[in-house]
C-alpha positions as CSV (number, residue, x, y, z in Angstrom):
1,X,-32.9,-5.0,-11.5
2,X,-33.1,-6.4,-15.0
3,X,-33.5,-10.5,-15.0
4,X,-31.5,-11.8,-17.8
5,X,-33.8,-15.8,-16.8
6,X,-30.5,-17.4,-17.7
7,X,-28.9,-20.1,-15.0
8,X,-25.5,-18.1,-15.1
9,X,-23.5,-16.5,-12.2
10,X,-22.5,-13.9,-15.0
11,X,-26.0,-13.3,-15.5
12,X,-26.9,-13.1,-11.8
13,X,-23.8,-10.9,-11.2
14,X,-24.4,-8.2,-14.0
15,X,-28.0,-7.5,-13.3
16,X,-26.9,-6.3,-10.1
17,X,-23.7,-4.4,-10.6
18,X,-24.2,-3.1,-14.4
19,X,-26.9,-0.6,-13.7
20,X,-25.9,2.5,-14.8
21,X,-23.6,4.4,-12.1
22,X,-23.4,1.4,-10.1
23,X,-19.9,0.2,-10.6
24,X,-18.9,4.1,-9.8
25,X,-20.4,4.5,-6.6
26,X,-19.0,1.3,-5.6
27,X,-15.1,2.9,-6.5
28,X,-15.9,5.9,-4.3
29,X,-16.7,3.7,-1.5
30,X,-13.4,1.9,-2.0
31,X,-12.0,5.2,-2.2
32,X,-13.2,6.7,1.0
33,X,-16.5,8.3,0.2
34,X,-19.1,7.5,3.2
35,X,-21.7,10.7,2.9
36,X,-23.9,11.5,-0.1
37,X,-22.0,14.5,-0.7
38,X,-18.7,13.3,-1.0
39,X,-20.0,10.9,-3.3
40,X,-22.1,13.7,-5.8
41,X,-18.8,15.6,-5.8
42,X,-16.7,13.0,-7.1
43,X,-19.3,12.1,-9.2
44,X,-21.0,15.5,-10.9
45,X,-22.4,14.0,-14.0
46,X,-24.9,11.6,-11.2
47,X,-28.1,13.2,-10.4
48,X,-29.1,13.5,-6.7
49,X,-32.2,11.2,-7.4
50,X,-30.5,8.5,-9.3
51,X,-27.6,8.6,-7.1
52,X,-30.2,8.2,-4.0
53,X,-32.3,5.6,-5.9
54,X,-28.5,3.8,-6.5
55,X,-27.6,3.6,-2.9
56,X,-30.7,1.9,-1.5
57,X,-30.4,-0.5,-4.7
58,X,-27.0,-1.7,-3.3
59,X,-28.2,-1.4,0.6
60,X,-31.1,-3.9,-0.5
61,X,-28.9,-6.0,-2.0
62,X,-26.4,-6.3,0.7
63,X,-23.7,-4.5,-0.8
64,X,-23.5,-1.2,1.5
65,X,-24.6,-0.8,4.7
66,X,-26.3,2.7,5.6
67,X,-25.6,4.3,9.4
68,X,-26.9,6.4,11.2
69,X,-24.0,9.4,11.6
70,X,-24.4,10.9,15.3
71,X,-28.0,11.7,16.5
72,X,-29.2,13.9,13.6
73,X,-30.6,12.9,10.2
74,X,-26.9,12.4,8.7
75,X,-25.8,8.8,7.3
76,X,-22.3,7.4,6.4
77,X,-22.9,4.3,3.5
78,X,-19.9,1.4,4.5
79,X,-19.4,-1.3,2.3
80,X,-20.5,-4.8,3.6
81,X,-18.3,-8.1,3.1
82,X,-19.8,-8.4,-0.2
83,X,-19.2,-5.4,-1.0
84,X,-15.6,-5.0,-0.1
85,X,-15.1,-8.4,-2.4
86,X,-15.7,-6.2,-5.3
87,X,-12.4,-5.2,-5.2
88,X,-10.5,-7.4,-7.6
89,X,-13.6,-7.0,-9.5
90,X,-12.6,-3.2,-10.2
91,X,-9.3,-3.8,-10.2
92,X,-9.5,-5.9,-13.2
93,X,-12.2,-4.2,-14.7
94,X,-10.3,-1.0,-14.5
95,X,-6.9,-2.7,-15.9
96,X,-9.0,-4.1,-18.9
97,X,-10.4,-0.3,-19.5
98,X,-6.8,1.0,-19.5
99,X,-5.7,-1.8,-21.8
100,X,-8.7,-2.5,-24.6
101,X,-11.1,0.8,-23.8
102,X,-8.7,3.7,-23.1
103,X,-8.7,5.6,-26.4
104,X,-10.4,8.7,-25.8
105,X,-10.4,8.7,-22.1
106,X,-8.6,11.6,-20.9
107,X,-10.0,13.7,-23.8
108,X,-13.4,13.0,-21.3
109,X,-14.5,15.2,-18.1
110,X,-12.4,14.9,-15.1
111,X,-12.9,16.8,-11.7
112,X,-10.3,18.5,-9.7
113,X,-10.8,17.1,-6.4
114,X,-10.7,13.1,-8.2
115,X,-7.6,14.2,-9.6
116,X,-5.7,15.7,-6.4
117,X,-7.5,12.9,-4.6
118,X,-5.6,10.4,-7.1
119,X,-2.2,12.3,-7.0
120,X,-2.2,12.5,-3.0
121,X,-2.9,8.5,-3.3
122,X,-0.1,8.0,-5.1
123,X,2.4,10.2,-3.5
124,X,5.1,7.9,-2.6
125,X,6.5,9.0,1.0
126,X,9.5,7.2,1.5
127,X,10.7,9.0,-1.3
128,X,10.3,12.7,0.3
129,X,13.1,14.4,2.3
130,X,12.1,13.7,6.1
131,X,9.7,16.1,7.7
132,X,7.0,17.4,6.2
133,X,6.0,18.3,2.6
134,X,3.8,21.0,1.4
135,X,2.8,20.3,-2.6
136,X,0.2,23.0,-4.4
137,X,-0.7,22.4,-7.6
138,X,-2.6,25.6,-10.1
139,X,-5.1,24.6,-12.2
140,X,-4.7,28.0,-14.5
141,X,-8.1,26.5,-17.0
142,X,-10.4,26.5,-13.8
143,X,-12.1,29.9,-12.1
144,X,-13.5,28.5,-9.2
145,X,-10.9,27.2,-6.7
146,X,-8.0,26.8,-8.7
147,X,-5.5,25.6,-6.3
148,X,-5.0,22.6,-4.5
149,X,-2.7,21.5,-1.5
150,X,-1.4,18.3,-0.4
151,X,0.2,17.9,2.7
152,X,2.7,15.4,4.3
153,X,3.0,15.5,7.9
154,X,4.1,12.7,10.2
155,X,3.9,10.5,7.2
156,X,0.5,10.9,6.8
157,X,-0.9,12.3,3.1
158,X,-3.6,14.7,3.0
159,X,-5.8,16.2,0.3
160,X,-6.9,20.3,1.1
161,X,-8.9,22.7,-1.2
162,X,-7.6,25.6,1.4
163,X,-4.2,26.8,1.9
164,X,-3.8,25.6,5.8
165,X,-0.6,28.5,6.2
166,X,2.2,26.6,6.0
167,X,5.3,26.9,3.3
168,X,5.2,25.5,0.0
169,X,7.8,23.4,-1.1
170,X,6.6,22.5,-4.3
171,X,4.9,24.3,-6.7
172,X,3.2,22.5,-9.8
173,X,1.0,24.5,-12.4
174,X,-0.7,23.3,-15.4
175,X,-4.4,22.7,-16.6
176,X,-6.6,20.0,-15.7
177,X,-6.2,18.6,-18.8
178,X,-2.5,18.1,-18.6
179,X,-2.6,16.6,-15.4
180,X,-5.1,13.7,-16.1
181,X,-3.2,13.0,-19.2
182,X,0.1,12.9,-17.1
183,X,-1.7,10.4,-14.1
184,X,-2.7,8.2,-16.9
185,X,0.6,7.9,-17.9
186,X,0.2,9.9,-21.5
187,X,2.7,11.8,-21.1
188,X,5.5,11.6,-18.6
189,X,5.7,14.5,-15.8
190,X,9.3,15.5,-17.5
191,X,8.8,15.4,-20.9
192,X,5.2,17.6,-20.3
193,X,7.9,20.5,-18.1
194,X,9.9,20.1,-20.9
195,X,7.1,21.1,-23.2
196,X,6.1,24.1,-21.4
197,X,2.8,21.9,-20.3
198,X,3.5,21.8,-16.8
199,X,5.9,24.2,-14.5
200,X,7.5,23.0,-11.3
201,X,8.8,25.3,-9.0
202,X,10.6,23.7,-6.1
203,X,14.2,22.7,-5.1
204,X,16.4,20.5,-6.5
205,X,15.7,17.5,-4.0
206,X,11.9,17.4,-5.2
207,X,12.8,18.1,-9.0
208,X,15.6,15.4,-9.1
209,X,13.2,12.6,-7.8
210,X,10.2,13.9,-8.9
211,X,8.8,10.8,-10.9
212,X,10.3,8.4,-7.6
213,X,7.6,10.3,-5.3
214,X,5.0,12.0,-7.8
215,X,3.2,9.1,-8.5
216,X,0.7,7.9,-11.5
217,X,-2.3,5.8,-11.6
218,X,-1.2,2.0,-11.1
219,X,-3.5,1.4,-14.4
220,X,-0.8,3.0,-16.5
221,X,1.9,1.2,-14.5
222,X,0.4,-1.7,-15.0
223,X,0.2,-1.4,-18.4
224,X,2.9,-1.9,-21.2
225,X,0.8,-0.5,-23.9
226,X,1.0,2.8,-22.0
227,X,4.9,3.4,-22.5
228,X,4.9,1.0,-26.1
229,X,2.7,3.8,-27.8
């Protein structure tokens, strides 16, 4: 932890959270993450080493909280009060990087499972038909395990890599590309079908309300320079 010997809260605050990677494994706790490998897979470009070094920074400074996960040698990491009042912290941080820092962004690496992870986040329920809702999306630029399934059952929104056998009401393919440039609110879900960038396959119910329950990221919602440009 870098000392900045100034008598600042700013100072005190940034020489804990602005080590490199820090901030991001703080965001995948929000989102979810709890084991060490949900958290390398969301974020590849982290070593194993720094990301270990990382998480006993923030258990020693209070920030996460590492347990025990049943009686082998497995832990879960769990934000701690402090922790969880990072929150507005990365919200605001994040609405700053989508106003004053974005150019370039989507142009940058993005993973497939962040990406469904994000679009089943923002899937807007109340807007479905009732019953449940079967959405798979093909990545046509990826080799490895290019399709993706989101499921809507009871209400409840789930993230798959495997096709769990039921029917598919909604087809979506594109490239990974595409699809982070469409979350970001770059270019709007219609416009991108009408391109040829993305092709939806599903009946009229889901195509005619497709941008009420096919959500984006609230950072380009949020944002006015998003939709001005």
């Amino acid at each position: 932890m870098f000392d900045y010997g100034e008598a600042c809260p700013i100072s005190m605050a940034t020489s804990v959270l602005c080590e490199r990677w820090t901030l991001q494994i703080v965001r995948e706790l929000f989102f979810g993450s709890t084991r060490y490998s949900e958290i390398q897979k969301y974020i590849p470009n982290l070593s194993p080493s720094l990301l270990r070094d990382r998480l006993r920074f923030l258990e020693e400074q209070g920030i996460v909280l590492r347990k025990r996960c049943g009686s082998g040698n497995r832990f879960e990491y769990h934000l701690t009060p402090s922790g969880k009042a990072l929150a507005p912290v990365l919200t605001e941080l994040g609405r700053w990087g989508m106003r004053y820092a974005r150019e370039g962004m989507t142009d940058k690496q993005n993973t497939i499972s962040g990406l469904m992870r994000d679009f089943a986040g923002g899937i807007n329920v109340e807007e479905l038909p009732s019953g449940d809702t079967v959405v798979q999306f093909h990545l046509t630029d990826l080799k490895d395990d290019p399709k993706r399934y989101i499921y809507i059952r009871d209400g409840v929104v789930q993230e798959c890599a495997q096709d769990m056998g039921f029917e598919v009401d909604v087809y979506i393919t594109s490239t990974l590309p595409t699809l982070t440039r469409v979350w970001y609110g770059e270019i709007d879900i219609h416009r991108a079908i009408d391109a040829g960038l993305v092709k939806l396959v599903a009946p009229p119910v889901y195509q005619n309300n497709l941008r009420r329950w096919l959500g984006i990221s609230s950072f380009a919602t949020d944002n006015p320079r998003i939709f001005a440009s």
